[in-house]
Each structure stands twice: as C-alpha cells, then as structure tokens.
N, C-alpha and C positions, 0 to 999 in steps of 0.2 A: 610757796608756802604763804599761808595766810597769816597778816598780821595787823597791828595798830593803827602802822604807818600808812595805810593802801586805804584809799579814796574809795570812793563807788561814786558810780556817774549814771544815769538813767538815759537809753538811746535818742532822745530829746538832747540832752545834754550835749554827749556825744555828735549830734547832727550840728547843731551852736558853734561845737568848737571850731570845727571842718572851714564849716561855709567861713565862720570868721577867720580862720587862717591862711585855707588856701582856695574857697570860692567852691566849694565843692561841697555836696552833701553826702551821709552815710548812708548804704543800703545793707549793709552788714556790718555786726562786731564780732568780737570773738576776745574778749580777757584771756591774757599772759597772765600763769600763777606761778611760773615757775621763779621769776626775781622775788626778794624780799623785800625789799622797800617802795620802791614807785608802785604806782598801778598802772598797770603796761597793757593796753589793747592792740589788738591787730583788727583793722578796718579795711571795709572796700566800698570806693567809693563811687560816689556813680557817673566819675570821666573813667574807668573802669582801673584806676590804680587801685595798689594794694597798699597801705601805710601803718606804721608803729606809731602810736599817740602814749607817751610817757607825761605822767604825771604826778609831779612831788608830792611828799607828803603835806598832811596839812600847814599851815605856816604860822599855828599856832601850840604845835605840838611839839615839846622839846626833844630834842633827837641826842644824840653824839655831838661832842662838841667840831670834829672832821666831816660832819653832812651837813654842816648847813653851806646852802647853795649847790649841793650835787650834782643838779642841772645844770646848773653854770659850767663848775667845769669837768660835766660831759660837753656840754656843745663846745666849750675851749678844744680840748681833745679833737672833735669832729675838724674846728676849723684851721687845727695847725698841722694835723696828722692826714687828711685826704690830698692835699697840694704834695705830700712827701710820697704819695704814691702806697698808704696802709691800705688794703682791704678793709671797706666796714661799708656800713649806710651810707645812703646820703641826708645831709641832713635839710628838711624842707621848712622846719620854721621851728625857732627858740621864741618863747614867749614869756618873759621874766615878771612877774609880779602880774598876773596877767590878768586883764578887767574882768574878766567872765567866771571866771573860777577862784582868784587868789591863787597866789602861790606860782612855780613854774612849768613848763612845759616844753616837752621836745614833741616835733613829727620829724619820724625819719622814714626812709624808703623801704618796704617791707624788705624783706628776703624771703627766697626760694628754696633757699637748702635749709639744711636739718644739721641741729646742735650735735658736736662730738659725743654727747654723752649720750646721746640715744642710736647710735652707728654702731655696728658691728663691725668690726675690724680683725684683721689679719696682724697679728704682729711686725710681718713687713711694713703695712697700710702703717700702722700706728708708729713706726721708728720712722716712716717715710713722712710722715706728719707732724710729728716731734721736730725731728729736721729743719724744715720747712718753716715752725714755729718758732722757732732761734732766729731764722732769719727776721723774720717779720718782728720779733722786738727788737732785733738788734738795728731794724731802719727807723723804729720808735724812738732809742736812742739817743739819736742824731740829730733830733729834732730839736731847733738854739729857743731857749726859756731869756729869759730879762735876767737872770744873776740871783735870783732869790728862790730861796729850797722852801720845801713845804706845800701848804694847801694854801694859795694865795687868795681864793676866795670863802675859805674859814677864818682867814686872819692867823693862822698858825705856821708861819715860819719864822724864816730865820738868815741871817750872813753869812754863817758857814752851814756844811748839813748835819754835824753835832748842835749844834744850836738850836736847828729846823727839829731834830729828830727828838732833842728831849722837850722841847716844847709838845709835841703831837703826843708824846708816851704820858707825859705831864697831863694836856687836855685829857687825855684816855681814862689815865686815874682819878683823876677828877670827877668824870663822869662815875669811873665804878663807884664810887663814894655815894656820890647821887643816887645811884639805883641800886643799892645796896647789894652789888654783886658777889655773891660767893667765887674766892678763888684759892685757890690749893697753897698761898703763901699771903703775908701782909703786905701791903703795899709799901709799905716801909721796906721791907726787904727785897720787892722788887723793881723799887726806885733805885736800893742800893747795887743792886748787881746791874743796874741798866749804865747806873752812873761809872760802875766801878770798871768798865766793858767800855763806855763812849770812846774812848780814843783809838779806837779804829777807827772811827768813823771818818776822821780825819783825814785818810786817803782818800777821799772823794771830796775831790775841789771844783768841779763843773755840775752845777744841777741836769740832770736828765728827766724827760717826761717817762712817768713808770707808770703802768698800767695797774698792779697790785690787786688784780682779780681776774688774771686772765686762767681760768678752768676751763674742762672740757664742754661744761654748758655754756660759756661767752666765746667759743668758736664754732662756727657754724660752717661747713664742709659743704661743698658741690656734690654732683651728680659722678663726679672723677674722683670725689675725696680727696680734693683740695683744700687748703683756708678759700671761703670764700670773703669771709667776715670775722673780725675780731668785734666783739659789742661789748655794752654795758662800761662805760669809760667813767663811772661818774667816782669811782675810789683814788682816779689815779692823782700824780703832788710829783715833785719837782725833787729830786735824790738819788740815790744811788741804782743805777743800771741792776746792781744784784740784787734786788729785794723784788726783782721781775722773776726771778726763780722759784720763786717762797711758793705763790698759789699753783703753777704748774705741778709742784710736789710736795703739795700738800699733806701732812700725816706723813712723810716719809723722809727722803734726804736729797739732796741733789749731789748725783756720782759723776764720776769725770766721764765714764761711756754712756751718756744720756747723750743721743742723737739731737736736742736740743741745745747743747751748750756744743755741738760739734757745726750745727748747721750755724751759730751763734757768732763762734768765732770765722766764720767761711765768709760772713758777711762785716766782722765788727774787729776782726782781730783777735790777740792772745785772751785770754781770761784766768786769772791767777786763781785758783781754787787753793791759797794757802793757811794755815792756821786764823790769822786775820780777819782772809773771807768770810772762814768757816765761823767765826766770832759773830762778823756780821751779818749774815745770816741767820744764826740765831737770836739774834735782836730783832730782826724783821720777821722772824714766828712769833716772837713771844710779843710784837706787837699785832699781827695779825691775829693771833689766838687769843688776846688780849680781846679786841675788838668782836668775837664769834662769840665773845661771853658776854660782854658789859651791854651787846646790841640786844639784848634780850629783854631789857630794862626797857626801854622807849618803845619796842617793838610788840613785847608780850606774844611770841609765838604761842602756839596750841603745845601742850607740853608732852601728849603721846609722839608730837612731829620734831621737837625738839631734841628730848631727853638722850638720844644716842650722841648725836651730834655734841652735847654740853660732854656727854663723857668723853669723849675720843678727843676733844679740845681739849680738855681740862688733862688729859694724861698727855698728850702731848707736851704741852705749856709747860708741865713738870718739867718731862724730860730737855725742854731746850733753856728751862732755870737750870738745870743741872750743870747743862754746857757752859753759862755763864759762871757758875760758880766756881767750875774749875779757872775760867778763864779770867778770874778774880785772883782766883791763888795763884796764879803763873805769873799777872802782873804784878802782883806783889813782890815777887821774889826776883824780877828784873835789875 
C-alpha cells in the first residue's frame, strides 16, 4: 500500500547505493508495495545476485513513537535469530544514518519463494503449515535478550513487562492524541481498562524476542510449501511469547486446536491457554489494533485502500475492550 512514509529513489540512486555497499551495480529494479512503511525494492545485480534493499522512512518525518529505529531492530532480529537457526534472509548490509540517503537501510538476500498469502492451499497444506509455524516462534522464543522488555531502540521499556507494556500502550496514545485518531472509546477509558487488566502481565518474568507481525504475507513458502522465510522483523520488542499469536489470528481468536499452538508446544512445551492468557491476549489486540488505527496518522494511506481495514479494526478493538471490561469486573470482585 502506498503511503507518506515510502521514499522514491530514481535508478541512479539505486545504482549509488549498491556499489556503495556491496561493490556491485544495478541492472534491474523492481519496487515491493506490498509493506507499508519502508520502501522495499527487489534488485539484480550484475555479479548476477538477486537482493531486497529496505529503506526507512524519511528521518524527518514523525512516525509512531515504537518506529523510530525500525531498521535497527530488524537487523537486531537478523543478527540474534539466523545463529539460532530461524528461516529468514540473509542479511548483507545495515546502514544506520547512512551518508548517501540519510536515514537507514537494510540489503538482504532476495528470496525465491512466494508469500503465504498469495498460495493456494489444501487445508492439510495449511494445518501442516500452521504446524510448523509454532515451531519456528517457539525457537524465536528462546532466543536470551539482556533483561529489559520492550522496544530498546525506541527507548520504550521497561524492568518488568507490565512496566514495558504500559509504557508502549502509554507512547501509542500519545501518538493517537497527536494525530487525532478517531477511536470507538476515550482514551481515558482505555487507559483505564488497560491499567485495570495489567496484572497479568506479571506472569511473564523473562523478556522474549516476539516477532508481532508474523501474517500470512511475512512468511514466504518453498516450492514444497514449506516456511522458507519468516520477514519483515522490524515490529518485533522484548515480552511475552503470547502476544506471537495475536497477528497469526488476526480478526479472530486463537483456539486450543490451532495446529499452531500444537506444533508450539511440540517444540516449546505446555502453553496455558487459561482465563489470564486469554486477558492477555486481549491486551496485545487491543494494542495491535490500537496501532492499524493511530498508524494512519503519519502514514496517510489512500482512503479507498484503507477504509475496510479501519472498519474491521475498529470493530474488533470493540470487541477485545469488551473482554477487558468484563475482566475489570472479575478483578474487582476478587
């Protein structure tokens, strides 16, 4: 989708960046429109490799107060999650503040396969896939952080992950303020039901690396319809394992016979799917759907590409304020 945030670069440009990062020049491009924020080309070059050239938004364009530094920590992700043995890119050069363009950049290793969401599938294919996707967050996981939750190169955490978590919901609304976001409640009220709900959170006393946008277009399938590649790492923060289920089911719920949470624990252990979870999970929608609304603000999508998407968020949102509110009135009466 086209937005604010997405650079344009002229094949000159493009040729500049190459040679200066990796000695090579461009003999083709081909612009990715499917992300929203970066501007994402797929190049070839002429030692006959194929490459993804990511690049931030401007770096003087005020964004979400959780994207500044995106790049960052994607390429953090790249470099703590390929030694662990993830499916993704490789990545060929980070370039942070970078002389030629301002702002940052990734080159990673193109890929060959094709995004889940453009494959036709067999319902076995797609349970046997699901599967398999459990697996592959549950070795994300595992992956040892330094002790601090949150987005450490937005500056938004925290010492425990109640700490991390209302600080991130805190920047969130901050921004809705800023951009004057229309939402189905005041933010007064859903500060309050976030606050009134935090002490779940408190079961999660190890920060984990969470990916928090893994959908069917950031996994990308072989010719076997396999994960070849899990991408686009630049949402993920340091918190709770469960808030990796949120964008896999998306707009729906996450059920105990999801082949995802079966291959999950095949690889990670038990997973309590109890009243608690189900709290916190609803706090990691209503922070996700939270952010599909207020990103609209810095972004300015085209509003016939938008407007379905705002609604289906925006009724959702409801519905997972709802589940807080009940789970307002049950602490209460503890």
């Amino acid at each position: 989708m086209d937005s604010k945030t997405k650079r344009r670069l002229s094949p000159a440009q493009l040729d500049e960046v190459t040679r200066e990062a990796l000695g090579c020049g461009v003999i083709s491009s081909e612009e990715l429109t499917d992300g929203f924020a970066n501007s994402v080309w797929r190049l070839g070059l002429d030692d006959g490799r194929q490459v993804v050239l990511k690049l931030g938004p401007p770096p003087d364009l005020r964004l979400l107060a959780y994207e500044r530094h995106l790049l960052r920590t994607e390429a953090m992700v790249y470099q703590l999650a390929q030694p662990a043995g993830l499916p993704m890119p490789t990545l060929l050069k980070a370039s942070f503040d970078d002389p030629l363009l301002g702002g940052d950049l990734l080159i990673l290793s193109a890929l060959d396969g094709v995004p889940w969401n453009r494959t036709s599938l067999s319902s076995a294919e797609e349970s046997a896939l699901r599967f398999e996707l459990g697996r592959h967050l549950a070795r994300l996981h595992t992956i040892p952080g330094t002790g601090v939750f949150g987005y450490p190169y937005a500056g938004l955490t925290g010492r425990t992950w109640r700490e991390a978590f209302l600080v991130m919901i805190g920047a969130l609304l901050d921004d809705a303020v800023h951009f004057n976001t229309p939402l189905p409640a005041t933010i007064l009220e859903i500060v309050g039901l976030v606050h009134m709900n935090a002490h779940v959170l408190d079961q999660v006393t190890t920060p984990s690396l969470v990916h928090f946008d893994i959908w069917p277009g950031n996994v990308f399938l072989d010719g076997d319809r396999r994960v070849q590649a899990l991408i686009d790492h630049e949402r993920a923060f340091w918190g709770d394992p469960l808030a990796d289920f949120v964008t896999p089911t998306i707009f729906d719920e996450l059920r105990e016979d999801d082949p995802m949470l079966a291959g999950y624990r095949q690889e990670a252990g038990p997973v309590r799917l109890d009243q608690a979870a189900r709290v916190r999970i609803a706090l990691y929608r209503v922070y996700l759907y939270l952010i599909m609304l207020v990103e609209d603000g810095p972004r300015q999508y085209p509003e016939e590409a938008y407007a379905r998407t705002r609604d289906i968020t925006t009724r959702s949102l409801v519905a997972c304020l709802d589940v807080l509110r009940a789970g307002s009135r049950n602490h209460a009466h503890v």
